[in-house]
N, C-alpha and C positions, 0 to 999 in steps of 0.2 A: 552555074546553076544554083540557085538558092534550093535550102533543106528546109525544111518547115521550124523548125526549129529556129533557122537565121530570120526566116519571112516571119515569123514570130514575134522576133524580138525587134525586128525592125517597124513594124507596126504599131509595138508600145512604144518605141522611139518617138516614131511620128506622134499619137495620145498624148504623148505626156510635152514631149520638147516644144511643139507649138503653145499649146496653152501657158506653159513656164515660161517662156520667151517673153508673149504678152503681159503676164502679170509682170515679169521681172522691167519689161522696159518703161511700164505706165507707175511705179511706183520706183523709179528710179532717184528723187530727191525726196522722198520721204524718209522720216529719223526711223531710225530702228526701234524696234521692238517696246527694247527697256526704255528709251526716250520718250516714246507716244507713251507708257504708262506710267511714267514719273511726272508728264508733263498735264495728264489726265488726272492723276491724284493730288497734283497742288491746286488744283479749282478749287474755288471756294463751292463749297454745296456737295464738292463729289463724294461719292459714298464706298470709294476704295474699288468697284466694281469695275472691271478690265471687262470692255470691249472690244475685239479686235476686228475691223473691217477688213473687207476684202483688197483694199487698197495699203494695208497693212502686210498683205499674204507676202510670204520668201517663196522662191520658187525651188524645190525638193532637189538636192543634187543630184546629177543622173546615175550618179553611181548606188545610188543608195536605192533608187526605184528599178534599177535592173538586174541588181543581186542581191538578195532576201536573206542570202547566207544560207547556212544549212538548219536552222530553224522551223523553216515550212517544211524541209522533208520531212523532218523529224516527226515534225506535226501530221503531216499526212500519212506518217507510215502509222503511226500512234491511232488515228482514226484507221484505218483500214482496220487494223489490229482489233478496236470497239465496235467495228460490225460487222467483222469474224464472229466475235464473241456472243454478238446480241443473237445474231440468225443462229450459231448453235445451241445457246439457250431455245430460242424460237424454236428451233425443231426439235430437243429435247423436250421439250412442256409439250409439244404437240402429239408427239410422241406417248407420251403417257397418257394424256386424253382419250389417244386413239385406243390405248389396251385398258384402260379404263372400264369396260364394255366387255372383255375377254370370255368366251363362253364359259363356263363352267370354272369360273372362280379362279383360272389359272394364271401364275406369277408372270409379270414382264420378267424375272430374273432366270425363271425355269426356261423359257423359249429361248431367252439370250444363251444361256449355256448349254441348249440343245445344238442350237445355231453355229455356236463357236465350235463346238465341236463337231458337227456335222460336216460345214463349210468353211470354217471361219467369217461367218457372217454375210458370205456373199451366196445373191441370191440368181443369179447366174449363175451358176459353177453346174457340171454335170459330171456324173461318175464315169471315172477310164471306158468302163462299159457301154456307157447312156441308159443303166438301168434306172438308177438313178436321179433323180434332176432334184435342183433349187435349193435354196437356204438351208432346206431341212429334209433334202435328198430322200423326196416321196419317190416311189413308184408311179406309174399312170395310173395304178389300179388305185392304190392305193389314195390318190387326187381325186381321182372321181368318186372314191366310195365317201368322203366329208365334201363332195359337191362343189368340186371344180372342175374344169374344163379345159382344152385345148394341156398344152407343156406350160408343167408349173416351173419350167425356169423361164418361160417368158412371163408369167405371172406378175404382177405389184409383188413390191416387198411385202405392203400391206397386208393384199390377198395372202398369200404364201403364208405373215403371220396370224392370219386371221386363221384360216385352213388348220397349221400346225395345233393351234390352244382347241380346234372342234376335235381335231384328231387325241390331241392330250387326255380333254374332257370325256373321252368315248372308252379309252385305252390306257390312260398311264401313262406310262414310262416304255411300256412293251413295243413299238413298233421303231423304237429308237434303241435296240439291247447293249450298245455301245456307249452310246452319249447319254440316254435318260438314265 
């Protein structure tokens, strides 16, 4: 049973090994390389300019068009790596954008460190109790009184921090006597 990986490779086999075959058999008494440009640059008139026709072409060893070496991984881990980076840039700047607006004048750094210590950031989590819920472990009363809805641990992170800076702006530090 062929693995995809074999059916793979056997497939660039096929790509590449017929067309090399071709070239290599229709240019079979042709000089080599350095010959056609030595024999180009003693014209009278030539102007040193190497052109290489297709009838010129070597056909790629197979070995060398079926393993890359460990190069391309390298390469490809190295790009995975550059747009980890860009997207959490992306969502950092986006981030700030979004609290950029914050009601009442209040820090992205002040939320952050309510959050951290409230849940560790996560805005799922509910208290042992379930009095509790979300990033920044409101009450229900307390959700609906800055005008939310339904369980703020189902809530956007968004919502939750949007919620949190109305409630900040209203109250301070006081409805968080631990963490704020």
């Amino acid at each position: 049973m062929l693995t995809k990986r074999t059916y793979s490779a056997l497939v660039l086999f096929l790509l590449v090994a017929f067309p090399a075959v071709a070239l290599a058999a229709s240019g079979e008494n042709l000089p080599s390389r350095g010959a056609a440009t030595a024999e180009r640059a003693a014209q009278p008139g030539a102007s040193g300019a190497i052109q290489i026709g297709l009838a010129d072409a070597k056909p790629a060893g197979f070995a060398s068009l079926v393993h890359s070496g460990p190069g391309i991984h390298v390469e490809m881990r190295a790009a995975a790596r550059r747009m980890r980076a860009e997207r959490r840039a992306r969502l950092r700047r986006e981030r700030r954008e979004a609290f950029a607006t914050l009601p009442g004048g209040v820090s992205l750094a002040t939320l952050e460190a309510i959050a951290a210590c409230e849940s560790g950031g996560d805005p799922t989590v509910v208290s042992a109790d379930g009095s509790y819920r979300g990033k920044y472990q409101f009450s229900f009363e307390t959700w609906a009184a800055v005008g939310g809805s339904g369980d703020p641990a189902a809530a956007s992170e968004a919502e939750q921090d949007y919620r949190a800076a109305l409630l900040y702006s209203q109250s301070g530090s006081s409805p968080w006597p631990v963490c704020g």
